[in-house]
N, C-alpha and C positions, 0 to 999 in steps of 0.2 A: 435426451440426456446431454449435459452440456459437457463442455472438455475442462480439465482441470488440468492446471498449470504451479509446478512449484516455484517459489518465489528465486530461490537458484538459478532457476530453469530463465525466468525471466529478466534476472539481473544480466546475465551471460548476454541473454538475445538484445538487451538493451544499453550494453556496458558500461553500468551502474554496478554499487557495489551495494550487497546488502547486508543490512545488521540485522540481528534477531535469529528466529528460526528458520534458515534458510527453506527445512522441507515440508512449510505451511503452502497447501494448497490451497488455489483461490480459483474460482471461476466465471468470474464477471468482475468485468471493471466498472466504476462508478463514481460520479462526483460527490462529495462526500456528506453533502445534501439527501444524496438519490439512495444513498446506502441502503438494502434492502437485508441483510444478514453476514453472518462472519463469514463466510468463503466468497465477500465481495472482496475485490481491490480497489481501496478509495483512490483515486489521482488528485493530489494536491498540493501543484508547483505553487501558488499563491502562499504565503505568510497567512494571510488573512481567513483562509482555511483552515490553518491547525483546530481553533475551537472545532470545529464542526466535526473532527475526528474523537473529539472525547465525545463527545455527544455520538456519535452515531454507535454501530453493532461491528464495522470493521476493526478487523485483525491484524489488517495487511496495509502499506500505503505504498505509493511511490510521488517523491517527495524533491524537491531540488533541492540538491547539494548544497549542505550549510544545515540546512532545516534538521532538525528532531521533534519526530511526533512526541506525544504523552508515551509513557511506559503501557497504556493502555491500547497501544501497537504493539503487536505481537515481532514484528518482521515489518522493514523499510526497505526499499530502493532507494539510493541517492541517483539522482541522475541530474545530468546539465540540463541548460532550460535552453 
């Protein structure tokens, strides 16, 4: 069983601020290529990543500050790069 992580939970540990539903649990991170289902967390500091967030089954991103996924992100991280 793997561990799951509120998106909260991980803004704090990573001191980032997040928008959305902070108490969306994720439990696997992933390039947003790799996405495998909605309780991944896609990592996509690159621009050039956003498409690949609509496209994929993620819920969750964590994203560099400035960036906004699609509304088709449930819950973000901004964080510094």
């Amino acid at each position: 069983m793997s561990a799951s992580y509120t998106m909260q939970a991980l803004a704090e540990a990573l001191g980032g601020k997040v928008t959305g539903d902070g108490g969306l649990a994720v439990t696997r991170l992933a390039h947003p290529a790799d996405v495998r289902g909605t309780d991944d967390l896609a990592l996509a500091m690159d621009a050039k990543l956003m498409p690949l967030l609509d496209q994929s089954a993620a819920r969750a991103a964590i994203v560099a500050r400035g960036a906004a996924p699609s509304q088709a992100v449930k819950a973000y991280i901004a964080v510094d790069r």
